[in-house]
Structure formats: C-alpha cells, structure tokens
Short mmCIF file of the C-alpha atoms (twelve columns), coordinates in Angstrom:
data_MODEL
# 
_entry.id   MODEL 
# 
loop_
_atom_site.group_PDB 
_atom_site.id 
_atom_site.type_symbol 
_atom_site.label_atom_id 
_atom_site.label_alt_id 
_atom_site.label_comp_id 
_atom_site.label_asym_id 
_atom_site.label_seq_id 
_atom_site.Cartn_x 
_atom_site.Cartn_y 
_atom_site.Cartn_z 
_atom_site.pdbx_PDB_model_num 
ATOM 1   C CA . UNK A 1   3.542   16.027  3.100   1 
ATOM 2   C CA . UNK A 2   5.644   12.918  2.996   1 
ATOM 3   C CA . UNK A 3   5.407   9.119   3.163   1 
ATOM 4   C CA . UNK A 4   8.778   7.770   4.980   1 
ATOM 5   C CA . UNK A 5   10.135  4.419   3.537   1 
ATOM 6   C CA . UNK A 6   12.336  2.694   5.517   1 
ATOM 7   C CA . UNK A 7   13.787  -0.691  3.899   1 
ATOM 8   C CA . UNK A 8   14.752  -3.629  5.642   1 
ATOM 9   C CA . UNK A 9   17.638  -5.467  3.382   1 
ATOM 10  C CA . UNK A 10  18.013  -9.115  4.662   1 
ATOM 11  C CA . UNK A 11  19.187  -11.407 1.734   1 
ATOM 12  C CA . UNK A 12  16.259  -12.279 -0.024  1 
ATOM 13  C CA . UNK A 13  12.829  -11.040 -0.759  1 
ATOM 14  C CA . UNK A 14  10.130  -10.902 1.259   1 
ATOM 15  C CA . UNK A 15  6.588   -9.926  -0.387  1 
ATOM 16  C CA . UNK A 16  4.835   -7.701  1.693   1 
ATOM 17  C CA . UNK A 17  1.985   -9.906  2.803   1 
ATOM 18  C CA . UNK A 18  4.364   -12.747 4.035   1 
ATOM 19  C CA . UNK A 19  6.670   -9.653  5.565   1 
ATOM 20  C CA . UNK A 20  3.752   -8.673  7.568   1 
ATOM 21  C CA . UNK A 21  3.033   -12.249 9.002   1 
ATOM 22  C CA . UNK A 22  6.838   -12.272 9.976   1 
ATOM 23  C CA . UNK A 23  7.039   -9.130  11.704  1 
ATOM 24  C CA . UNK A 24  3.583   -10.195 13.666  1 
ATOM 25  C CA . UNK A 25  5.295   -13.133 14.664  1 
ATOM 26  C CA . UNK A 26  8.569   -11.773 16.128  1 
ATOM 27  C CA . UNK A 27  6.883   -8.912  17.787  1 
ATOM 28  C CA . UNK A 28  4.292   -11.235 19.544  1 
ATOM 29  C CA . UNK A 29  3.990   -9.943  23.006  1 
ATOM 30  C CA . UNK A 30  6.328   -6.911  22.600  1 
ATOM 31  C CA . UNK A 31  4.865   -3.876  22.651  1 
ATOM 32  C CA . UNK A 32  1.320   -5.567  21.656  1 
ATOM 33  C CA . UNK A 33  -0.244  -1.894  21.461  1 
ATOM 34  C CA . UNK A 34  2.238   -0.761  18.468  1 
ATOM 35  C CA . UNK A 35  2.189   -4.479  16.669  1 
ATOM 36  C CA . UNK A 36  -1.807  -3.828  16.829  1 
ATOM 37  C CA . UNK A 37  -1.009  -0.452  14.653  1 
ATOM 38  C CA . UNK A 38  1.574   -2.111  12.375  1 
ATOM 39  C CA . UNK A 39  -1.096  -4.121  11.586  1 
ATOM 40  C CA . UNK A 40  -3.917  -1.908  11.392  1 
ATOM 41  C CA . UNK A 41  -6.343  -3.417  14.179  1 
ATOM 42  C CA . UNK A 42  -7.973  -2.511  17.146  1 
ATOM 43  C CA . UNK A 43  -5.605  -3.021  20.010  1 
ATOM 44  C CA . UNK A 44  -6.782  -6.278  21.443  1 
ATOM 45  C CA . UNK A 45  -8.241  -7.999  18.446  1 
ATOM 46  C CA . UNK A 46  -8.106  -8.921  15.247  1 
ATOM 47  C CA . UNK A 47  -10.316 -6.476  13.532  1 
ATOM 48  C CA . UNK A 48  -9.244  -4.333  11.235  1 
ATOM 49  C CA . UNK A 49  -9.336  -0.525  11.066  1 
ATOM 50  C CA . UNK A 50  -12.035 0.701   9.020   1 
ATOM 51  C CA . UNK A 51  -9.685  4.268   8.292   1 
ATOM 52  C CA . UNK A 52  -7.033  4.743   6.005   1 
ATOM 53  C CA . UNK A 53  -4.313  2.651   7.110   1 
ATOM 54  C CA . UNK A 54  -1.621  4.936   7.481   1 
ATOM 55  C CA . UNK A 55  1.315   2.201   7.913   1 
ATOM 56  C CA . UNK A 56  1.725   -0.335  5.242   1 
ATOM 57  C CA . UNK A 57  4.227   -3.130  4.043   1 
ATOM 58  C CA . UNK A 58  5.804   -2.811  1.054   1 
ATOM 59  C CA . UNK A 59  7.905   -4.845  -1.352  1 
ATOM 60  C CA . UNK A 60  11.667  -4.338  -1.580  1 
ATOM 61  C CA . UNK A 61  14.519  -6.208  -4.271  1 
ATOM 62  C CA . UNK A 62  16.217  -7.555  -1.436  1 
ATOM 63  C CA . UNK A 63  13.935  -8.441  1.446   1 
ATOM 64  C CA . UNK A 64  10.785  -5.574  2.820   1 
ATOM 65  C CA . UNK A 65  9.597   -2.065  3.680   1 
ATOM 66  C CA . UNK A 66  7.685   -0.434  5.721   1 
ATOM 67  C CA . UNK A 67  5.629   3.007   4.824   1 
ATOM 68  C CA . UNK A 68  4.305   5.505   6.959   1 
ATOM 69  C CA . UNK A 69  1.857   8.010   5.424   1 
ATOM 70  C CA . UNK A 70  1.846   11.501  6.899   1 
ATOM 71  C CA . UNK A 71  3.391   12.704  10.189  1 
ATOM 72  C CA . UNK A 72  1.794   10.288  12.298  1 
ATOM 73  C CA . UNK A 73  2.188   7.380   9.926   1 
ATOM 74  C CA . UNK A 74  6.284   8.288   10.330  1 
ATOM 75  C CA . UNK A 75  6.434   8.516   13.331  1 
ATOM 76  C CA . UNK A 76  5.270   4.944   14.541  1 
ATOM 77  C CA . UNK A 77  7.494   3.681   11.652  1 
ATOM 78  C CA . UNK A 78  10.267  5.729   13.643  1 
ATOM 79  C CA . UNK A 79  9.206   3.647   16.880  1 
ATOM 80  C CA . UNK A 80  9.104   0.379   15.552  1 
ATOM 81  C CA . UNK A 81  12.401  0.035   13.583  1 
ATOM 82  C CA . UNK A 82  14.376  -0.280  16.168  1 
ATOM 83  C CA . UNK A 83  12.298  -3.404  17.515  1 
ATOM 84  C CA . UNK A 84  11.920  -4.788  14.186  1 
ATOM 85  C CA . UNK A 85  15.478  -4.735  13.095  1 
ATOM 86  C CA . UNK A 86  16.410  -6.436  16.525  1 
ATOM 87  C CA . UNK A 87  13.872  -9.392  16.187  1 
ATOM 88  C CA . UNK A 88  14.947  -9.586  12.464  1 
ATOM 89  C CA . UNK A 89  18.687  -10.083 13.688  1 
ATOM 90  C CA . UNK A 90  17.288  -12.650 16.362  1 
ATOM 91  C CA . UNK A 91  16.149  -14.911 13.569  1 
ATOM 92  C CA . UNK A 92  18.753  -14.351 10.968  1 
ATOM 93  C CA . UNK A 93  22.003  -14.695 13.281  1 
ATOM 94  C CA . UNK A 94  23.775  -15.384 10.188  1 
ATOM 95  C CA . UNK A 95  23.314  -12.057 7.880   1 
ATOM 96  C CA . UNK A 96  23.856  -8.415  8.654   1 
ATOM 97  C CA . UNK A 97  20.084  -6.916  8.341   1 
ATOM 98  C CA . UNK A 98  20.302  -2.897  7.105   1 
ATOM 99  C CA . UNK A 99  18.403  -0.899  7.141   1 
ATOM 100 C CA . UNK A 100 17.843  1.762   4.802   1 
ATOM 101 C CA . UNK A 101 15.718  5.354   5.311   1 
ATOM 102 C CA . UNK A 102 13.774  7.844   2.184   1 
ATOM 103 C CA . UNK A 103 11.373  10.532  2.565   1 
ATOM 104 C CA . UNK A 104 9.192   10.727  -0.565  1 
ATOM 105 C CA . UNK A 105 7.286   13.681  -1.092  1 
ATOM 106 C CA . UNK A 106 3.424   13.832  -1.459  1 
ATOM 107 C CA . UNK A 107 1.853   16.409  -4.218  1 
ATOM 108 C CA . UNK A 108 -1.180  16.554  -6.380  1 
ATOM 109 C CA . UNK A 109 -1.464  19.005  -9.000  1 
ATOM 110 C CA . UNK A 110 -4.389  19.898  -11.212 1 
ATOM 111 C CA . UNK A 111 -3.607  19.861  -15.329 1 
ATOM 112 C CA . UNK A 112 -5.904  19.989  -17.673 1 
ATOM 113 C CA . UNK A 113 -5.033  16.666  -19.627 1 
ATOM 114 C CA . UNK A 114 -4.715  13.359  -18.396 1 
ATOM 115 C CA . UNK A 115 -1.802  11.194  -17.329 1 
ATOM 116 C CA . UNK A 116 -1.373  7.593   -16.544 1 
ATOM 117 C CA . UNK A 117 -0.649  5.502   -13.841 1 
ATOM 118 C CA . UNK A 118 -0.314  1.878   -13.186 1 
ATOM 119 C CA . UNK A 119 -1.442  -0.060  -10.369 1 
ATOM 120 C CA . UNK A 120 0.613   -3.353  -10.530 1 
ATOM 121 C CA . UNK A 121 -1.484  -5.420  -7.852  1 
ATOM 122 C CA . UNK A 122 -5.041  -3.794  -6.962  1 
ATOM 123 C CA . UNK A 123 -7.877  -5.510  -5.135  1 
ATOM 124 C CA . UNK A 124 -10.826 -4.330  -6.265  1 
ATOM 125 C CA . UNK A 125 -13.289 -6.503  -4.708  1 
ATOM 126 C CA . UNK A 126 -14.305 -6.779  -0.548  1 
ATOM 127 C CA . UNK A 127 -18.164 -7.415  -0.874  1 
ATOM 128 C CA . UNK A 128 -20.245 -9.868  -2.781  1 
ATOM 129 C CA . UNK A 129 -21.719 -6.791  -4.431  1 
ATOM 130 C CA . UNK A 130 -18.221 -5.908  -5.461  1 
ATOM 131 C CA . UNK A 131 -17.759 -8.881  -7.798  1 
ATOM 132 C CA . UNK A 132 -21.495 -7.893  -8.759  1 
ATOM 133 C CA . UNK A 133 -20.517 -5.394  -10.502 1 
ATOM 134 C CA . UNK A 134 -17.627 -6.265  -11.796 1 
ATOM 135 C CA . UNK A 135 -19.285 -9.107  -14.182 1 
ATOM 136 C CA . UNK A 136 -20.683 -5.785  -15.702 1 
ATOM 137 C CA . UNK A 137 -18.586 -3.503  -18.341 1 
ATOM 138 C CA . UNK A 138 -20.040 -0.710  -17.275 1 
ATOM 139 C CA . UNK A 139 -20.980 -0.935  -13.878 1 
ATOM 140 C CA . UNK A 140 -17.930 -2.375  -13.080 1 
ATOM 141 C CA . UNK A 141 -15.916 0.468   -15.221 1 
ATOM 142 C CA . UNK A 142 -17.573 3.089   -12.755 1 
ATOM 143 C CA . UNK A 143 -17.015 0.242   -9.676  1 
ATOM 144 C CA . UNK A 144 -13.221 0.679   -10.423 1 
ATOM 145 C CA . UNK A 145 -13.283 4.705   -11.123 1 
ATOM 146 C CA . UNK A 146 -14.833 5.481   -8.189  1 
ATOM 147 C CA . UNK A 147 -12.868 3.084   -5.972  1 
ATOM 148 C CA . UNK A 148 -9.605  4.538   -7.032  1 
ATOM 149 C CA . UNK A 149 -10.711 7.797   -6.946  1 
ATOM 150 C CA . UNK A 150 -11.878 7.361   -3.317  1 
ATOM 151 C CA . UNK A 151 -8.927  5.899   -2.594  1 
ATOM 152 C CA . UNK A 152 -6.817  9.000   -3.668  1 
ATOM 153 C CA . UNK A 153 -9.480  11.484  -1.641  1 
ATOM 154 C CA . UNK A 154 -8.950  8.707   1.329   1 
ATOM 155 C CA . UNK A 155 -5.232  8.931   1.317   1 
ATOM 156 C CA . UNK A 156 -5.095  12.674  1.135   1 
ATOM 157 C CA . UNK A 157 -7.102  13.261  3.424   1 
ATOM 158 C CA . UNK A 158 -5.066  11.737  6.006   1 
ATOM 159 C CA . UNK A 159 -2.150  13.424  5.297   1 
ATOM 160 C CA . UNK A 160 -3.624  16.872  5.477   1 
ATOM 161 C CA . UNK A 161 -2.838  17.040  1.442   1 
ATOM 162 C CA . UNK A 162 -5.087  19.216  -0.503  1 
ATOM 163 C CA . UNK A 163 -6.760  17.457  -3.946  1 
ATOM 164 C CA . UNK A 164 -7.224  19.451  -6.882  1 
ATOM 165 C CA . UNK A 165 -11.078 20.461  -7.473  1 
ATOM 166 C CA . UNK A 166 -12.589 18.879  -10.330 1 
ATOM 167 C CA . UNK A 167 -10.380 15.449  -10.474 1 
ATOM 168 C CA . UNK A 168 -12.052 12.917  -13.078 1 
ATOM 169 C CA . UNK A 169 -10.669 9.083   -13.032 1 
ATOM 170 C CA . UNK A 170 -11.246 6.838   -16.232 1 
ATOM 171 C CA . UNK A 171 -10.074 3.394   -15.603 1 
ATOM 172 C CA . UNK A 172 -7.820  2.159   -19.252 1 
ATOM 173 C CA . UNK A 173 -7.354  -1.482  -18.635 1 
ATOM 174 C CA . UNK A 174 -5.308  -4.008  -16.564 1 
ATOM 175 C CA . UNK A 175 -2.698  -6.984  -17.520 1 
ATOM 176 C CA . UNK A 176 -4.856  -9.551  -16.059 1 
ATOM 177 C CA . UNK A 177 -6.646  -11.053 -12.507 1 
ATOM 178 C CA . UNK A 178 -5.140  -12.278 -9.418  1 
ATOM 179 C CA . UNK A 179 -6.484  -13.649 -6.287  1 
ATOM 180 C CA . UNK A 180 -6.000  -11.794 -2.679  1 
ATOM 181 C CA . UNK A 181 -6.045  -13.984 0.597   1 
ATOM 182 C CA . UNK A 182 -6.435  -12.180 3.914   1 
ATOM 183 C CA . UNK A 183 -4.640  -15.088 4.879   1 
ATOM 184 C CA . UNK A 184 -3.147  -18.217 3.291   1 
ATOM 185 C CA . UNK A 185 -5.460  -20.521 4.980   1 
ATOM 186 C CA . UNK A 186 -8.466  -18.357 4.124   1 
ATOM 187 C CA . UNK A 187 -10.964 -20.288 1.952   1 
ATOM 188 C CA . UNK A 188 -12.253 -16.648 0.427   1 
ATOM 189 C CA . UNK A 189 -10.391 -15.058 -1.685  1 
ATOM 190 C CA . UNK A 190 -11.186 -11.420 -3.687  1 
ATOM 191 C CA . UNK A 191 -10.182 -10.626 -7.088  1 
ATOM 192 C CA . UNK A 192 -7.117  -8.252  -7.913  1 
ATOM 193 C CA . UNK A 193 -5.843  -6.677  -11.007 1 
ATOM 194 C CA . UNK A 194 -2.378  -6.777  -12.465 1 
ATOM 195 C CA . UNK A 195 -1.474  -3.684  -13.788 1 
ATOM 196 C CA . UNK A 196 -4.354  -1.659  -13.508 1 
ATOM 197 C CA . UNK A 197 -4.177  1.533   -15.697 1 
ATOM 198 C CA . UNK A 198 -5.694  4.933   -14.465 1 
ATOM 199 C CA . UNK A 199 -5.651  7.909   -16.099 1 
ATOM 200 C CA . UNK A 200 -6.261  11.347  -13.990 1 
ATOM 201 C CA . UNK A 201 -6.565  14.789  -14.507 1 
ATOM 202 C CA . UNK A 202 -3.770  15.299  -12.449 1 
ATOM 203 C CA . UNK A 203 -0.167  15.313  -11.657 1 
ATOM 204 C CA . UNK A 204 0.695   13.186  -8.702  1 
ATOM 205 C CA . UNK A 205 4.192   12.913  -6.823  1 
ATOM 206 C CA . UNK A 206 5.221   10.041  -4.270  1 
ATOM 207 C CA . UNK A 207 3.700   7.180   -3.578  1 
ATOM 208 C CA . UNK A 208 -0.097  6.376   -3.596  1 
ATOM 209 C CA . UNK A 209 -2.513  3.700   -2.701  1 
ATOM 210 C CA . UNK A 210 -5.585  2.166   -4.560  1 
ATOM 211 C CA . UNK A 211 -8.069  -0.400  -3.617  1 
ATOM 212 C CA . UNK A 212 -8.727  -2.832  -0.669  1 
ATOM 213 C CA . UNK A 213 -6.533  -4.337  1.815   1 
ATOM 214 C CA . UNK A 214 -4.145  -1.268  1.549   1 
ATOM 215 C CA . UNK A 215 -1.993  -2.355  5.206   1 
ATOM 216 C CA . UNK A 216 -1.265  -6.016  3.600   1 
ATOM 217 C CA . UNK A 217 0.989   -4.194  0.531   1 
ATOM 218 C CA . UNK A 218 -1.797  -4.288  -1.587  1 
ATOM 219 C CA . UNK A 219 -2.645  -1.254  -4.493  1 
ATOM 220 C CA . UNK A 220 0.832   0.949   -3.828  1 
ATOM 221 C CA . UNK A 221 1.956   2.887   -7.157  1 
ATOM 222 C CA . UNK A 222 5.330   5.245   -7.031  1 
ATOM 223 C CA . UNK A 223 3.938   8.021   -9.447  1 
ATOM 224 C CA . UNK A 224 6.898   10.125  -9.381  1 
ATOM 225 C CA . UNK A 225 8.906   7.033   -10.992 1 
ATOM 226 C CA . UNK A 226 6.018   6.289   -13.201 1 
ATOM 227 C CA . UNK A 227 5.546   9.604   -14.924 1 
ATOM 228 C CA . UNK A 228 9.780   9.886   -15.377 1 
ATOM 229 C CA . UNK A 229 9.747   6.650   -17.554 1 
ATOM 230 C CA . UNK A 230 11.230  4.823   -14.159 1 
ATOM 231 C CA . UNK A 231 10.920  1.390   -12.703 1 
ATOM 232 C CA . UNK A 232 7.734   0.950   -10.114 1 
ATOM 233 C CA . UNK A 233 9.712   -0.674  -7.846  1 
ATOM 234 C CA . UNK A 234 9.401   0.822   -4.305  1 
ATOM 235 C CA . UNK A 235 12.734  0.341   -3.485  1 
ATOM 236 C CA . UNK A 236 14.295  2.237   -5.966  1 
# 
C-alpha cells in the first residue's frame, strides 16, 4: 500500500489549510465533481465527508502537496494535477511552478516494545464533549489514546492495510496548544496539540494521520523519517 505525494514548488510556502482555499478558488467551476473530492464534500455542498478522507493537503519547504491515500486516493491526485498545475501557472505568470512526484510506502508491523512518534499539529477536539474531557487528566489521556488509535485503524482500513492484533497507544505528552479554524472567519475554533507524542506497540512506515480535520493538513506524521532520526518534514 502506498500514499502518493506529489509537490507543487511555486516560490514560497503555502500551509496546507491556506493551499486548500487556493486550489478551491482556481478550480471554481472546473470539474466541480473532482474539486468536491479534493475537498472532501458531498458533490454539491459544503458538507464534509464523514469517511476517512483519502486526499489531503500537505505542507511543503517551498510552496504545497497534495496526498492520496491508497489506490483510489492516487488516482484522483493523478487526475487533478494536471488542472491544478495549469490554474497555478494562470495566477503566477511570473514563476515556473514544478511539480514534483514520491510514492511512500504504507506498513505496520507488530513488536513487542514501544516506539515513538510525534504528531506536530493534531486536533483533538470536534465536540463540546471533546474539550470535556480534555479538562480531565485522565479522561482526557484515554480521549487522546483512543482518538489516535482510531485514527490509525481508520486510515488502514481504507487502504486495505492489515493492523497488527493487539496494538496498545499511550499518549507521552505534547509541546503545547494551538487553535484550528475550519475557516479564518469562523468564530469557533477547536484545540490542537503541538507535538503530540505517541508511543505504539508497533513499527509504522510512511506517512500517517491522527485526529480531526485530517483533509485541511491537519495530524500528518512521516514515521519512516521519524524512527531514522530524520526531519518530519513532508517534503523531504
């Protein structure tokens, strides 16, 4: 199983939440059924898909990517680059827009210790309850356990990938708090955390997802970097 990553260099950095505005705003009206998956809704509306979101915006040094979980999740990345890197070049006369392609494999294996990983921007919250919890140490220890351990069996299982039996979460910690907007002029606003620290009973390769709001960038974590000592950058 694979997750295809396919980069967008266009001068300066774009973070995936603005990235996705962008890229809903150039496509407007072209090919409204494939913007609609790009941006996880329901053809027609604004609603959001209540499944695993299997294309999502990513960060990238030099300007955006896009992943695409999973056979299917490649190949409407495959149809939309094209159109993308056109309206891109549309609005940015000026620069030469490239665009870059990696395959990153997908694997979970079983051990039987634990090993880390780092979430560097995880929203944890979506419902009132949610935050609930949260103001409890142990409730919301288990809140944030569960949650990325669901998110893991969520991912996987729209992939076709196989979990190992048996896989235990503990959460370790995180850096700090940040605030998550489903849009800039949104008066709500859920809590993240910076550098959220997981360990699992397992070995995982290629890049994973935790938490809420998965399509806007949110909760991505490049565990085959992580567990060789390298940078979490997505672009790398």
């Amino acid at each position: 199983m694979f997750v295809t990553q396919v980069i967008f260099n266009m001068g300066e950095r774009a973070y995936p939440d603005r990235a996705r505005a962008m890229v809903a705003e150039l496509m407007d009206g072209v090919q409204p059924g494939l913007v609609a998956t790009l941006m996880n809704y329901i053809p027609g509306t604004s609603t959001s898909r209540t499944e695993f979101p299997t294309v999502q915006f990513g960060g990238a040094s030099d300007g955006f990517c896009l992943l695409g979980f999973g056979d299917g999740g490649g190949a409407i990345i495959r149809d939309a680059v094209p159109l993308i890197h056109a309206a891109l070049a549309r609005r940015m006369p000026d620069r030469i827009i490239q665009v870059e392609h990696k395959e990153h494999s997908l694997s979970a294996e079983a051990r039987p210790y634990v090993l880390s990983y780092t979430v560097p921007r995880m929203v944890v919250q979506k419902k009132q309850r949610h935050a609930e919890r949260l103001l409890h140490e142990a409730e919301g220890k288990a809140h944030l356990e569960g949650l990325f351990l669901r998110s893991l069996q969520r991912q996987a299982a729209a992939v076709g990938l196989p979990l190992p039996e048996n896989l235990e979460v503990e959460f370790k910690g995180a850096v700090g708090n940040f605030a998550a907007k489903h849009n800039p002029n949104s008066k709500v606003a859920y809590r993240g955390l910076r550098g959220a620290v997981f360990d699992v009973n397992a070995r995982l390769g290629g890049i994973w997802t935790a938490g809420f709001m998965l399509s806007k960038g949110y909760g991505q974590f490049n565990a085959t970097h992580q567990l060789s000592g390298a940078v979490n950058a997505l672009s790398e």
